[in-house]
C-alpha positions in Angstrom: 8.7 3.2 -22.7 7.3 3.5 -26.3 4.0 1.8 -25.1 3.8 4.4 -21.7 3.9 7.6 -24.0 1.1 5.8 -26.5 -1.0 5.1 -23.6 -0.3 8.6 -22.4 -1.0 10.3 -25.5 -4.3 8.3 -26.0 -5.4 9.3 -22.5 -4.6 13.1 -23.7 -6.5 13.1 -26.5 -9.5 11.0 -25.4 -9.8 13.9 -22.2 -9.1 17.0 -24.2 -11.5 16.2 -26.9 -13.9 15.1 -24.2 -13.5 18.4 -22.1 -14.5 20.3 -25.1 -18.1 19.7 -24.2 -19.5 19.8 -20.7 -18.7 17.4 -18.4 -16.4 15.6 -15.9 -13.5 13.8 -15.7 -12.1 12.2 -11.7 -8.6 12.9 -11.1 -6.6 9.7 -12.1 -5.1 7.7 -9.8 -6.6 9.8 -6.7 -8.8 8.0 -4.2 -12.2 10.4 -3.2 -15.7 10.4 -2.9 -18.0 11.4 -6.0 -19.5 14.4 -3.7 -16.1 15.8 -3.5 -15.6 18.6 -6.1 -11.8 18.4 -5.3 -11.6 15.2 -7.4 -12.8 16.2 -10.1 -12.1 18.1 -13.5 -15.0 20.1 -15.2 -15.1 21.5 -18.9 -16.6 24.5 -17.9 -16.2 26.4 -15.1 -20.0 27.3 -14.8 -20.9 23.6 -14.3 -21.3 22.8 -10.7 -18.7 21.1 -8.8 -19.3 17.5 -9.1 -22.0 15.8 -11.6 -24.2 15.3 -8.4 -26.4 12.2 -7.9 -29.1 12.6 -10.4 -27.0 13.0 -13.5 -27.7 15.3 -16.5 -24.4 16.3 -18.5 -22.5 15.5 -21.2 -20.1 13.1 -19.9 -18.3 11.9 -17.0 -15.4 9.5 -17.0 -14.2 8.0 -14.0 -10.3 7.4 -13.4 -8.8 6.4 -9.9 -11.3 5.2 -6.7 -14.4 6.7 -6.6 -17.1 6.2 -3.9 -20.6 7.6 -3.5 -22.4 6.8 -0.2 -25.7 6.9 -1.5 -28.0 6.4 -4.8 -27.2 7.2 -8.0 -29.1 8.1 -11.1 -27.9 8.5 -14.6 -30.6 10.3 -17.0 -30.7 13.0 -20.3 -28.6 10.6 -22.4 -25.1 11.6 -20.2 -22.6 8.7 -21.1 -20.6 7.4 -17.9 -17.5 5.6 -18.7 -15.0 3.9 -15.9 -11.6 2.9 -16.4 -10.7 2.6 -12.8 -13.2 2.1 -9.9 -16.5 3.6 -9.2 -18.2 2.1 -5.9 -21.7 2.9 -5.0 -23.0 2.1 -1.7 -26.6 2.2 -3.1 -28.8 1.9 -5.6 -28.2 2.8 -9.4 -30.8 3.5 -12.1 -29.4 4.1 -15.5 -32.4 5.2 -17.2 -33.2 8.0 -20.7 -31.2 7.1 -23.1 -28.1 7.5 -20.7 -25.1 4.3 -21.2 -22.8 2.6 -18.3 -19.2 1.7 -20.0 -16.7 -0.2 -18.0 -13.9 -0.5 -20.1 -11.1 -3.6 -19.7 -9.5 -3.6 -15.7 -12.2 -1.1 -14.8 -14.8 -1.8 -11.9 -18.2 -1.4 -11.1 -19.5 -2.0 -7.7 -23.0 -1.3 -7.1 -23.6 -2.1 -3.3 -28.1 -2.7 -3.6 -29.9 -2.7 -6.8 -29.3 -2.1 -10.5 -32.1 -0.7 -12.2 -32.1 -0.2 -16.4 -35.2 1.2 -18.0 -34.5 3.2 -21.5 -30.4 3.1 -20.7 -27.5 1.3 -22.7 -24.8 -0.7 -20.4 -21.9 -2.5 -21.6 -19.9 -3.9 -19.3 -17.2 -4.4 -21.7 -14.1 -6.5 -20.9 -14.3 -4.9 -17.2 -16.2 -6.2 -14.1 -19.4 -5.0 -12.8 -20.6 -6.3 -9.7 -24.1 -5.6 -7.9 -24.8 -7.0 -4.9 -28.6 -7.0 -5.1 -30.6 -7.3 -8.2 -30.7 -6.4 -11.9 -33.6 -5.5 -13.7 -34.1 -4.2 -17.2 -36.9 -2.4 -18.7 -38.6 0.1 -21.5 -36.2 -1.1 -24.6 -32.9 -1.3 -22.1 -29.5 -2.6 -23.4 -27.7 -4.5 -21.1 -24.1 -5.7 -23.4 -21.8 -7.8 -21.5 -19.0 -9.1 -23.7 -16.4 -9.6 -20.4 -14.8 -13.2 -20.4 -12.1 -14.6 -17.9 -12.2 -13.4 -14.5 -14.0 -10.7 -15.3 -17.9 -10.4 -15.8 -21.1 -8.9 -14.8 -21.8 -10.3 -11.3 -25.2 -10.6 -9.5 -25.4 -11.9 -6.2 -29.6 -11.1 -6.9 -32.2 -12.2 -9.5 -31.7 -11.0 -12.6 -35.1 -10.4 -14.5 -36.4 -8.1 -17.8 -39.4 -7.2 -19.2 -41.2 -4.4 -21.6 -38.5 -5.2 -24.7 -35.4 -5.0 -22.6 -32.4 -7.2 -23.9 -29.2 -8.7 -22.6 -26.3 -9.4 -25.5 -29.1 -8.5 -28.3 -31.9 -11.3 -26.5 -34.7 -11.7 -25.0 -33.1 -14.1 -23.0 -32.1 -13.6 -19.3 -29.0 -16.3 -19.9 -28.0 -14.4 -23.1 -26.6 -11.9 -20.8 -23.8 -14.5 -19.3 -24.1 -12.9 -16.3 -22.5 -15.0 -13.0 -23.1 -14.8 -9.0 -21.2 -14.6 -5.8 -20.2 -17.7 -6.0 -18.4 -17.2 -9.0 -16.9 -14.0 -7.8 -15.4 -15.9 -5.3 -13.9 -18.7 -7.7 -12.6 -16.1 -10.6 -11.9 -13.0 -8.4 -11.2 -13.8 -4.8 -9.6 -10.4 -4.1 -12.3 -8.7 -5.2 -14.9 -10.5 -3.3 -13.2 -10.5 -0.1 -12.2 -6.5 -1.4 -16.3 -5.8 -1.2 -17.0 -8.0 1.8 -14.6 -5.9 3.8 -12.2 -8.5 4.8 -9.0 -7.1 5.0 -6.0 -7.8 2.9 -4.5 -8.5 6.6 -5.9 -9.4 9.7 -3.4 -8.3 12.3 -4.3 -10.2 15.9 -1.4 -8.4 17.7 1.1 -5.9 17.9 3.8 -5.6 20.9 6.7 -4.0 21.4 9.3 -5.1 24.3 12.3 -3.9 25.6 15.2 -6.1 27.2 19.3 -6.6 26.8 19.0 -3.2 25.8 17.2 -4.5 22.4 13.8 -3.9 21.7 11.7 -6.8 20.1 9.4 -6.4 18.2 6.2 -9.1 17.7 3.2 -9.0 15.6 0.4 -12.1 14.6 -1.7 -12.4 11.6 -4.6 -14.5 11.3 -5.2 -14.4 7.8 -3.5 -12.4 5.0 -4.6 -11.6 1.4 -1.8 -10.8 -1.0 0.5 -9.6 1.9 4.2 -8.8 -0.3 5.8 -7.2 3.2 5.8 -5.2 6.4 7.9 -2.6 6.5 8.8 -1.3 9.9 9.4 2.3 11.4 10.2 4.0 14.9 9.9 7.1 16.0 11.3 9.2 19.1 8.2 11.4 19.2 5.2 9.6 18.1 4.7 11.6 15.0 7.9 11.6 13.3 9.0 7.5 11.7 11.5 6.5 10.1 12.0 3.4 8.0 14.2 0.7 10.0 13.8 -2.2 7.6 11.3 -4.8 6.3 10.2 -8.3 6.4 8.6 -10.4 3.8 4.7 -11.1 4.1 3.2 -14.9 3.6 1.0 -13.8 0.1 -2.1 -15.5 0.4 -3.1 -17.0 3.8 -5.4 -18.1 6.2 -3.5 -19.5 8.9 -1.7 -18.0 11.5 2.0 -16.2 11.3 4.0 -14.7 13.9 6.4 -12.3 12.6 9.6 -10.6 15.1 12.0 -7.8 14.1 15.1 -6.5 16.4 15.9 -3.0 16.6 19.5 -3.0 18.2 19.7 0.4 18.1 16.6 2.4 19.7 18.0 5.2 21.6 17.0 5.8 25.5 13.6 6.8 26.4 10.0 6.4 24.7 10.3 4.6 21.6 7.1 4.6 18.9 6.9 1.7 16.3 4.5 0.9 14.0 4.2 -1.2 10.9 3.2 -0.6 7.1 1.6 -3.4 5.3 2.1 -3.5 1.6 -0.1 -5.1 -1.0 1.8 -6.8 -4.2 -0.2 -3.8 -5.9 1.5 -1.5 -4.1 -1.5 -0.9 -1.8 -0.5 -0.4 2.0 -2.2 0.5 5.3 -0.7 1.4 8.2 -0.9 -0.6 12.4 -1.7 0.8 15.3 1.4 2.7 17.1 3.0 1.1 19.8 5.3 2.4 22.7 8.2 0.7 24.8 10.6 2.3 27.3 13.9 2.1 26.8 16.8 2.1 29.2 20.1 1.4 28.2 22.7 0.3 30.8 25.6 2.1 31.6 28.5 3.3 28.8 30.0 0.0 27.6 32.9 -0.4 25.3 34.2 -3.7 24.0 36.7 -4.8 20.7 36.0 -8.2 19.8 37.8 -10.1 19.0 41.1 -9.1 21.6 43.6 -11.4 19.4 42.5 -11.4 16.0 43.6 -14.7 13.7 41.1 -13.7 10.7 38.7 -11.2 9.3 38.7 -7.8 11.2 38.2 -6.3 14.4 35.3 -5.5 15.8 33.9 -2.5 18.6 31.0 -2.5 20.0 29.5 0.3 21.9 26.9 1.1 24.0 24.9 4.3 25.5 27.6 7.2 24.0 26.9 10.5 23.9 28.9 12.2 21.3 28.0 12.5 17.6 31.4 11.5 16.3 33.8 9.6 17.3 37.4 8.4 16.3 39.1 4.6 16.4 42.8 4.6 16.1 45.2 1.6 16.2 48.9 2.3 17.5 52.5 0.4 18.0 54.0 -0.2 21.2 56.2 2.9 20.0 53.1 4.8 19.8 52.9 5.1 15.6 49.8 5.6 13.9 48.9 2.4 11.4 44.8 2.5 11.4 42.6 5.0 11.8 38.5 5.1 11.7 35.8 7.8 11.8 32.5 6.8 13.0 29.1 8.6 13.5 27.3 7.6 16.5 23.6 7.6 17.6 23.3 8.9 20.9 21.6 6.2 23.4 22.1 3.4 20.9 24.0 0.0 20.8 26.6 0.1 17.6 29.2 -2.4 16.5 31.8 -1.1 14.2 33.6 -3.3 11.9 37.1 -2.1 11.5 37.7 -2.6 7.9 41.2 -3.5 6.8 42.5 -4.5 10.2 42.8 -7.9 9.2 45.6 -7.0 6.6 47.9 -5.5 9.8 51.3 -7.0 10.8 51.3 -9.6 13.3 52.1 -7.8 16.6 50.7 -6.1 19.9 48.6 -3.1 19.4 47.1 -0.2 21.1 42.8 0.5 20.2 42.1 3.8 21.3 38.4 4.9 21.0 37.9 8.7 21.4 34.6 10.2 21.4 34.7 13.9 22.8 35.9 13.9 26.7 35.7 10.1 26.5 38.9 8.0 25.6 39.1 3.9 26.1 41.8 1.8 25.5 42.3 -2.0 24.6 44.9 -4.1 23.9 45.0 -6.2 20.8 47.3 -8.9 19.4 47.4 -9.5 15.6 48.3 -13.2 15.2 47.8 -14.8 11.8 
């Protein structure tokens, strides 16, 4: 907890301070697009709504996911710092004495060139990743001190010239820097995350209705750190709610059929669909499917009818009512169990009559009231 509020209080400071001058600052742990002035937080309200493409300004630092679909430019010495995610589907020129800093666990994805002339970058303990290629010019900086499985990644030629450096040298290797295949090795989340494979590739979804039950079945062909699938149904198509879950297969990239049961969809159009959840929490949503249901007509059943152990057991099917009422009576008509029990209209329920078992051996009366509708059973208790 200690370590939360330190955290907290250094990402306070840091912004406040920063905001005192004019600049930007993305809405943390937001997903949006850098053109959207919704996600982000200026120090002035004169300043335009986002930093725009060719950047002039005192700062901008980058929390949560941000995308720009298109190029970028970084100029008049503005400092751009990343602690989340900043993806640009385009080219980037960092270039007048402006600086890139991805700080540790924050990434960099440039999707076509990276261009340095006159700028500072330093990729820092984060990962920067450009799918074209890198070149540095005009006294550029390029400082890459990330280790592990993170890096600067080019899946290009990297290539200098007119005094630009990488780590302090004139050397291209100096700079460390690693290619796709290495991306793939250290960071295969990340490479299959910019590739656009999906965390999970879902062949089928289908939804069938029999012994008033529906089933549900769904295939995956591969999976990429897949914790679960939660499932929900709704009566409407608009409105879910949760039903349960079933654990995902992590890592894979062979096939796995999953089923669930839903004993207790009501009569008529049922929707279903499934949320797949990440082991980060990250989750998308299947397409809806649809099954009719028709129940068969009202059932009622106890189970079992002469009980040796554990407790009795009612099973219903198709009621109407709400509410409902389970008694147990002597031959001489006296009250020994009773049990309220809410029902869901159109559904199958079994009710498990808890404390039954404990009852005196002896032949008993179940009646099972719900509004006009009354059954009876017979049961024997016989330990």
């Amino acid at each position: 907890m200690k370590y939360k509020i330190v955290l907290f209080a250094i990402y306070l400071v840091t912004n406040l301070s920063a905001l005192a001058q004019n600049g930007y600052v993305s809405i943390d742990n937001n997903t949006g697009s850098w053109s959207d002035a919704g996600i982000w937080v200026k120090s002035q309200n004169w300043q335009p709504g986002t930093p725009g493409t060719s950047v002039n300004t005192g700062f901008v630092n980058v929390y949560g996911y941000v995308s720009l679909n298109g190029d970028l430019t970084l100029g008049g010495g503005t400092p751009v710092t990343v602690y989340d995610t900043l993806w640009i589907m385009g080219d980037l020129d960092v270039s007048q004495g402006s600086s890139l800093n991805v700080q540790s666990g924050g990434i960099l994805i440039v999707e076509g060139d990276f261009t340095a002339t006159g700028g500072t970058v330093s990729a820092n303990n984060g990962n920067i990743v450009v799918t074209g290629n890198l070149t540095a010019s005009q006294g550029a900086n390029v400082n890459n001190s990330a280790g592990g499985s993170d890096g600067f990644y080019v899946f290009g030629s990297v290539s200098r010239s007119g005094g630009a450096q990488f780590n302090g040298s004139n050397n291209v290797a100096s700079g460390n820097f690693l290619d796709e295949a290495d991306l793939s090795t250290n960071n295969t989340s990340l490479h299959n995350f910019i590739n656009g494979i999906l965390p999970v590739e879902l062949l089928s979804f289908d939804a069938t209705f029999s012994q008033d039950k529906v089933t549900l079945e769904w295939a995956t062909a591969s999976e990429l750190n897949n914790d679960r699938f939660e499932i929900y149904r709704s009566g409407n198509g608009t409105d879910f709610v949760l039903l349960g879950e079933v654990q995902g297969n992590g890592t894979s990239s062979e096939l796995h059929i999953y089923t669930f049961t839903d004993n207790r969809s009501p009569s008529g159009t049922n929707y279903y669909r499934l949320k797949q959840i990440d082991f980060d929490g990250v989750y998308e949503y299947s397409p809806v499917v649809s099954v009719k249901v028709k129940l068969s007509a009202v059932t009622f059943q106890v189970a079992p009818t002469v009980l040796k152990e554990g407790n009795l057991k009612v099973k219903v099917n198709n009621m109407g009512q709400d509410n409902a009422m389970i008694t147990l009576n002597g031959l001489k008509g006296n009250l020994v169990f009773s049990q309220a029990v809410s029902l869901t209209p159109g559904a199958v329920q079994e009710f498990e009559l808890q404390g039954t078992s404990q009852l005196k051996e002896g032949i008993y009366i179940l009646i099972f009231c719900a509004g006009e509708k009354k059954y009876r059973q017979k049961v024997i208790i016989d330990h």
